[in-house]
KOLMAR-477659 format. One line per field, with one value per residue (C-alpha): residue in three letters; x, y, z. Coordinates in Angstrom, 3 decimals, m for minus. Layout:
type = [ALA;...]
px = [X;...]
py = [Y;...]
pz = [Z;...]
// end
This chain:
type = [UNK;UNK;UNK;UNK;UNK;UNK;UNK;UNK;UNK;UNK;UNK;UNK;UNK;UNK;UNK;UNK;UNK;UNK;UNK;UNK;UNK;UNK;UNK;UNK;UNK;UNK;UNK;UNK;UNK;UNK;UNK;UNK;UNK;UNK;UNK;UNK;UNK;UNK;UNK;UNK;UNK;UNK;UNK;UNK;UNK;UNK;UNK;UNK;UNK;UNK;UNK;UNK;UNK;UNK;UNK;UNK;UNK;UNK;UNK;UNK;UNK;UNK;UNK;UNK;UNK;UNK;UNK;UNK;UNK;UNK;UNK;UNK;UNK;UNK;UNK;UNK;UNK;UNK;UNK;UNK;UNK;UNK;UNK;UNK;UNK;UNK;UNK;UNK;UNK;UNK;UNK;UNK;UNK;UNK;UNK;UNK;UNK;UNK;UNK;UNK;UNK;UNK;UNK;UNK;UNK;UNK;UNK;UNK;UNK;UNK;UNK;UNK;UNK;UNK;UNK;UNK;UNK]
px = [0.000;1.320;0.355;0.232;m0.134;2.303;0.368;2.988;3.608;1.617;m1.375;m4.117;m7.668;m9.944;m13.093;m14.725;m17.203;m20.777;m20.063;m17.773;m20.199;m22.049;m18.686;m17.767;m21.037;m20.622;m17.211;m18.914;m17.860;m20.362;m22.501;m20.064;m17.033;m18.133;m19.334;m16.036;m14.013;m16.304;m16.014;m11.932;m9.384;m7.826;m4.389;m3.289;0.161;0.670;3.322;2.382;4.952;3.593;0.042;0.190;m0.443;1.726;0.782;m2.102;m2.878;m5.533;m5.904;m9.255;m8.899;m6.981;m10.076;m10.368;m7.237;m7.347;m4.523;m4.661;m2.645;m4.419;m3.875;m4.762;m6.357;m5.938;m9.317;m13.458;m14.083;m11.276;m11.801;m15.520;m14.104;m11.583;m14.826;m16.935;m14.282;m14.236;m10.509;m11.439;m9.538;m12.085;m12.179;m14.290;m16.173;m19.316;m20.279;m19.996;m17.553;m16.362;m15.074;m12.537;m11.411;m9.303;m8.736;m7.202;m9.937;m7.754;m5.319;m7.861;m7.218;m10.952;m11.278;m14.847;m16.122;m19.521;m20.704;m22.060;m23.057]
py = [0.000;3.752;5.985;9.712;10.733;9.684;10.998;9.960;12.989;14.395;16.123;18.349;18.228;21.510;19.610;16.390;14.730;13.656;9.841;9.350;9.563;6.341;4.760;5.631;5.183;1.821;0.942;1.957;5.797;8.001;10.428;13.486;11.834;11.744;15.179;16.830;14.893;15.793;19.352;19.417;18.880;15.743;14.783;12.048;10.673;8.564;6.491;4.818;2.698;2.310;1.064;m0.009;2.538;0.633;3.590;5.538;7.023;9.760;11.481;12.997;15.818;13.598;11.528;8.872;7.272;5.176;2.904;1.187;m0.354;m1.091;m1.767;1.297;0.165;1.842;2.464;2.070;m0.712;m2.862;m1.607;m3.137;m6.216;m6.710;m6.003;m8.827;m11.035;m10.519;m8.940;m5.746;m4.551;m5.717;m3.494;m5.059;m3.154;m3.887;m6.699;m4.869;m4.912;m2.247;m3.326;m1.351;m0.841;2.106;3.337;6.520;8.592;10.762;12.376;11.435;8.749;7.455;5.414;3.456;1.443;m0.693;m1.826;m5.449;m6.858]
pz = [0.000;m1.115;1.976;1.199;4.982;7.826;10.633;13.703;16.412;18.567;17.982;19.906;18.823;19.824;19.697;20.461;17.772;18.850;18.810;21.855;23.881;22.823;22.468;26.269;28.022;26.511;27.935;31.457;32.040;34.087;32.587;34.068;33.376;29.391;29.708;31.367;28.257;25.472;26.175;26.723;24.499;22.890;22.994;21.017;20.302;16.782;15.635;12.046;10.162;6.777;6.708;10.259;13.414;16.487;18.255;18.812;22.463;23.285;26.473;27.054;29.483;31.926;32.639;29.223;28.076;24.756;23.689;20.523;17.055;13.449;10.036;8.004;4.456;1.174;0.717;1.999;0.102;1.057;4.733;4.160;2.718;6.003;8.295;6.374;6.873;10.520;10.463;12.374;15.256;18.681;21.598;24.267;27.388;29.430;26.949;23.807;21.312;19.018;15.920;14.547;10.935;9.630;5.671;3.945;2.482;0.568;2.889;5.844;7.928;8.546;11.856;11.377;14.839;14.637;17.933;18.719;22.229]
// end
């Protein structure tokens, strides 16, 4: 796979989109816990070799800390393929499972989770 984007650093997002909160009342976070790190700041440290992140760690205002690696596909369509075929990154809390998949939309690293459980 030709990536266009290396993405590794660090990085500092301003806002929070809508769908965390879903994702974290699922893994179990209180309702003010989710609110506090919605309305803060992200900070997120990457470190992508090729079409693989080994690293990718985001701090939600202290409070939420994500760790996790993927396989970034060249495109949507063979991201869909990978999550038909059941190879999708799983990340597991309170009985549901998010699976993970990750492409390159352009110069836009898409990160797509479906929930089951």
């Amino acid at each position: 796979i030709r990536m266009t984007v290396d993405l590794s650093g660090h990085w500092k997002r301003t806002s929070v989109g809508d769908g965390y909160d879903e994702f974290w009342k699922a893994q179990g976070h209180g309702w003010v816990k989710r609110k506090l790190a919605s309305n803060a700041p992200l900070h997120r440290e990457i470190i992508q070799e090729g079409n693989q992140v080994k690293k990718d760690h985001q701090v939600f205002a202290g409070l939420i800390n994500v760790d996790s690696s993927y396989p970034i596909h060249a495109s949507k369509d063979e991201a869909a393929e990978a999550r038909k075929n059941g190879d999708t990154i799983k990340e597991e809390a309170n009985g549901k499972t998010a699976h993970l998949v990750a492409y390159f939309d352009g110069d836009a690293l898409v990160l797509h989770r479906t929930f089951v459980g």
